[in-house]
Each structure stands twice: as C-alpha cells, then as structure tokens.
Residue frames as qw, qx, qy, qz and C-alpha x, y, z in Angstrom:
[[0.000, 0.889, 0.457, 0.000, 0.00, 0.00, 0.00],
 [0.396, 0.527, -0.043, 0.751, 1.32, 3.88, -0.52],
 [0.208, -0.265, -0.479, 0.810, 2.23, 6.23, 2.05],
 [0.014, -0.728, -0.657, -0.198, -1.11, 7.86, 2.15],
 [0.431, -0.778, -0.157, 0.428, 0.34, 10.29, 4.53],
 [0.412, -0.052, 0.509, 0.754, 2.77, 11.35, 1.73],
 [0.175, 0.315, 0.629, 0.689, 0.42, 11.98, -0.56],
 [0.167, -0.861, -0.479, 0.037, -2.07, 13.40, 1.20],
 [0.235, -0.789, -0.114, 0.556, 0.26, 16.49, 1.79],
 [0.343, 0.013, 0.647, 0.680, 0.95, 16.18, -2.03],
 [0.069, -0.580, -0.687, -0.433, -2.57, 16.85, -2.72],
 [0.151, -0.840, -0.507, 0.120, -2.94, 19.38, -0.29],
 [0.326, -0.414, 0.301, 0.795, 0.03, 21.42, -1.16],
 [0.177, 0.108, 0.782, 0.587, -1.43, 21.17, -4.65],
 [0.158, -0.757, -0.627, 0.097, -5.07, 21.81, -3.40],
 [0.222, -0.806, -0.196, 0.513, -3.70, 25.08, -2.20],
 [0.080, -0.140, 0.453, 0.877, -1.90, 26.23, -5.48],
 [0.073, 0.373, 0.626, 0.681, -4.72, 25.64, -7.39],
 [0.084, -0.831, -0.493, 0.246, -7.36, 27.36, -4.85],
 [0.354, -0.692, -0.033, 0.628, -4.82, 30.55, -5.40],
 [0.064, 0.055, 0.744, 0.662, -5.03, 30.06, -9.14],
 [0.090, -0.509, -0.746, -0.419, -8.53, 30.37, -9.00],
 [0.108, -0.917, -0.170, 0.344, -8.93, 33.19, -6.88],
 [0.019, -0.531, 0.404, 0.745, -6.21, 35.30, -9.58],
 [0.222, 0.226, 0.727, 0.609, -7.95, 34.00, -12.30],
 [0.025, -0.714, -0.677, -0.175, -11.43, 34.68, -11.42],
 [0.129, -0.814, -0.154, 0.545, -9.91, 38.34, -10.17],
 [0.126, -0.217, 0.547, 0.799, -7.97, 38.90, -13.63],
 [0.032, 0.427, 0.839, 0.335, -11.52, 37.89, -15.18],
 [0.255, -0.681, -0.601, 0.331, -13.27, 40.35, -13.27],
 [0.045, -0.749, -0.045, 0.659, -11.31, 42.99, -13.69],
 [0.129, 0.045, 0.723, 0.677, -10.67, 42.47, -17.52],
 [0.072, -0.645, -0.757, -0.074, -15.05, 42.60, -17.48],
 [0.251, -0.833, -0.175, 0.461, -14.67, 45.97, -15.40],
 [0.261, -0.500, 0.472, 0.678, -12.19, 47.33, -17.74],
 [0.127, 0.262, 0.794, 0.533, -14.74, 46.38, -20.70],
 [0.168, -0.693, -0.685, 0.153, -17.80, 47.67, -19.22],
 [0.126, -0.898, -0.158, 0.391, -15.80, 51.05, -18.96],
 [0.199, -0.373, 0.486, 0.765, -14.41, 51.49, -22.12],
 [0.757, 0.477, 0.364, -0.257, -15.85, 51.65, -25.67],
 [0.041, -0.581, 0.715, 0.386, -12.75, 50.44, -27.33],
 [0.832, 0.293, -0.017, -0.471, -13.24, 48.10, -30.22],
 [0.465, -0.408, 0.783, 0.061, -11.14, 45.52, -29.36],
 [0.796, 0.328, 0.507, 0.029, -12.61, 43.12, -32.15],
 [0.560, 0.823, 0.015, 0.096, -10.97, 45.36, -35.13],
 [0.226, -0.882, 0.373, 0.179, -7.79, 46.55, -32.91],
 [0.924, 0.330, -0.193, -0.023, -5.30, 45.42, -34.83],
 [0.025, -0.691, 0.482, -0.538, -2.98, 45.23, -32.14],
 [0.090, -0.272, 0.820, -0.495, -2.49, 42.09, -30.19],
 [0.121, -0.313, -0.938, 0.092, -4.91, 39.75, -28.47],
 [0.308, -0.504, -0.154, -0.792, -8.68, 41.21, -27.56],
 [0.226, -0.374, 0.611, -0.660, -9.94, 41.54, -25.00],
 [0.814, -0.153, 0.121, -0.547, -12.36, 38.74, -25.55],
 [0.895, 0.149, -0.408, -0.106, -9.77, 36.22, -26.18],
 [0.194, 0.495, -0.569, 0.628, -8.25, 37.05, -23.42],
 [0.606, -0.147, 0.436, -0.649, -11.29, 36.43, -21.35],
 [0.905, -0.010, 0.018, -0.425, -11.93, 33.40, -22.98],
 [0.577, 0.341, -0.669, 0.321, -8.25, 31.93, -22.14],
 [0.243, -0.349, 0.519, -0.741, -8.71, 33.10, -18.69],
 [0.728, -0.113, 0.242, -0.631, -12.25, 31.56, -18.22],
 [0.904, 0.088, -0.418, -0.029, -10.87, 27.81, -19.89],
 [0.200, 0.346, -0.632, 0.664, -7.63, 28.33, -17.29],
 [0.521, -0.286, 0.303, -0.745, -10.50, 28.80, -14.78],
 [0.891, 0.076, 0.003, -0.448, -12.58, 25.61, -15.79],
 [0.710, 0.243, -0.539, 0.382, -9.53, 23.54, -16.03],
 [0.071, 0.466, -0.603, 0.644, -8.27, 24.84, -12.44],
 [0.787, -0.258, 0.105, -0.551, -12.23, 23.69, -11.08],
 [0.924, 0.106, -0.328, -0.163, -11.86, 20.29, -12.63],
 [0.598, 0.159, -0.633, 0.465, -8.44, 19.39, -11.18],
 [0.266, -0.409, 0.457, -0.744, -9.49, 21.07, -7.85],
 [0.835, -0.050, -0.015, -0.548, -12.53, 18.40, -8.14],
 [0.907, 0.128, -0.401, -0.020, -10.27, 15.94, -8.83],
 [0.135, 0.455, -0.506, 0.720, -8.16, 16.53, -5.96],
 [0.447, -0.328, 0.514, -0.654, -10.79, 16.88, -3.45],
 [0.792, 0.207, -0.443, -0.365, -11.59, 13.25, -5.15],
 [0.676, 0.213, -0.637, 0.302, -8.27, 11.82, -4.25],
 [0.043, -0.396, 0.595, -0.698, -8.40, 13.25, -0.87],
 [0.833, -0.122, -0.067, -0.535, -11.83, 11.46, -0.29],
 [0.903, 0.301, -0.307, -0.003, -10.08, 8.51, -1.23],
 [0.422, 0.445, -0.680, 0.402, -7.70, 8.58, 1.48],
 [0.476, -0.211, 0.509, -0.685, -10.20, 9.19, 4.31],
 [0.956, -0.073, 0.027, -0.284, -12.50, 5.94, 2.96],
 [0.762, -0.322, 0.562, 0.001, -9.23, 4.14, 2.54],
 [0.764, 0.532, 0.365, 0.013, -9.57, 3.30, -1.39],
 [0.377, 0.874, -0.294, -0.089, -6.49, 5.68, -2.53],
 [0.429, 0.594, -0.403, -0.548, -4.50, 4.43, -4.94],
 [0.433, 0.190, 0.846, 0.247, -6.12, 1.39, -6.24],
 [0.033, -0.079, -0.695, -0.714, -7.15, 1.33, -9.64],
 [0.492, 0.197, 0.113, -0.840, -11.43, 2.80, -9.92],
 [0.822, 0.183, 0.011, -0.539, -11.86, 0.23, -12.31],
 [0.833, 0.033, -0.551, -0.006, -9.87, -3.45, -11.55],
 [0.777, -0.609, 0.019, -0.159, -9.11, -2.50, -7.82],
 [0.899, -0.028, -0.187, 0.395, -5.19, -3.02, -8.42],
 [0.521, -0.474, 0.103, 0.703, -2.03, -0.93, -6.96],
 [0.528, 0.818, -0.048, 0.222, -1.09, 1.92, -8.78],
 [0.762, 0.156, -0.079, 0.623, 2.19, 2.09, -9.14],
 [0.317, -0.729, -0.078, 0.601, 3.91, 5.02, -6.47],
 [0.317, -0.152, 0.443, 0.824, 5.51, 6.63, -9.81],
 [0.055, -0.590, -0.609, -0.528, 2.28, 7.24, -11.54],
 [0.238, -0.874, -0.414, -0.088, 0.67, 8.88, -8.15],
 [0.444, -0.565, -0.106, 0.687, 3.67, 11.02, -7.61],
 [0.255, 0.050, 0.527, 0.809, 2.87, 12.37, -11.33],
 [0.308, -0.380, -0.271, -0.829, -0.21, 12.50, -11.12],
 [0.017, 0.041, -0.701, 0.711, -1.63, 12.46, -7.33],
 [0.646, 0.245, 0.286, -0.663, -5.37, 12.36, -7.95],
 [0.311, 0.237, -0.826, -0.407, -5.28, 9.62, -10.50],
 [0.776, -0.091, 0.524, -0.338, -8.00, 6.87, -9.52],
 [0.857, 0.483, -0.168, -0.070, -6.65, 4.80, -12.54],
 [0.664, -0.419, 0.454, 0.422, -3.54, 2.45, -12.84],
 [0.044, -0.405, 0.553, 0.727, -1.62, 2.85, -16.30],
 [0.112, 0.281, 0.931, 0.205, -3.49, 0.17, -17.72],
 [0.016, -0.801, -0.598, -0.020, -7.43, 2.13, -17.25],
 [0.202, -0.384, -0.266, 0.861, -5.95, 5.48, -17.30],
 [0.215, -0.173, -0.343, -0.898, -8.73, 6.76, -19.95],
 [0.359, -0.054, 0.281, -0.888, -11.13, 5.39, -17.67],
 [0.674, 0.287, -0.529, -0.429, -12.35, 2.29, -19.38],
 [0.916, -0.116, 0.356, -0.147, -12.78, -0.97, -18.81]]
C-alpha cells in the first residue's frame, strides 16, 4: 500500500496552489469585465495584439480547467479518508507510487488510465 500520509500532503500542497489560481484568475476575469464595461474600445478590429475577448476566454478555460483538477483533488483526498487511494477505480489493483507522484489524484492504474474498462 502507498504512504497515504505522503500523498495526502501532495494533494494538499497542490489543493492550495490551485485554490490561489482560481482566486487570480477569477480576479484577472473580473477585472478584464470591469475594464470592458468602462471602455468603448473596439477591441474586435484593434489590430494590435490579443482582444480583449480572447483574453477572457483563455482566462475563463484556465479557470474551468483549475475547477476540474481542484474536483479531482478533493476526489483523491476522499479517497484517502475511505481508505480506497491508490487502487485502480476500475480493476481494484495498486497503482504504481511513480504514476501517483505524477499525477496524485489519479483513480486509474496505467493500464485504465482513460477510464475504461
């Protein structure tokens, strides 16, 4: 079995970057909105650089990507309190320590890592 204890401060170290990632995104989003709202700059024609809407809509996938792995985190942590971290979701074997030090929320061994039977 894996040091659970290990990992469990893997995943909360982690836990805490990404909470801090999603509180600067969702303020860089905000104020990028605020900074639209008070301008009437035509940012769709400028022919200068990125606009401002693809800017918001990097920001807001950055954002939705930061959720998911946050979800998947508070997954693996679940999974240490019932007991169940890291065996495999779907055949119940070891994952290999090298896989969950790569990826620490993993509920998959190499073998099911798309999730599959």
């Amino acid at each position: 079995m894996v040091d659970s204890g290990r990992f469990r401060r893997l995943l909360e170290d982690e836990k805490q970057q990404k909470l801090e990632l999603l509180a600067a995104l969702s303020s860089d989003i905000t104020s990028v909105n605020r900074a639209r709202q008070d301008s009437n700059v035509d940012d769709e024609h400028d022919p200068e650089g990125s606009t401002i809407a693809f800017e918001l809509s990097q920001a807001s996938a950055l954002l939705q990507q930061s959720k998911r792995g946050l979800a998947q985190i508070d997954a693996a942590l679940e999974r240490i309190v019932a007991g169940s971290y890291g065996l495999c979701a779907v055949c119940g074997a070891v994952i290999p320590e090298g896989r969950l030090e790569a990826r620490p929320w993993t509920p998959f061994c190499v073998k099911h890592s798309s999730g599959r039977a």
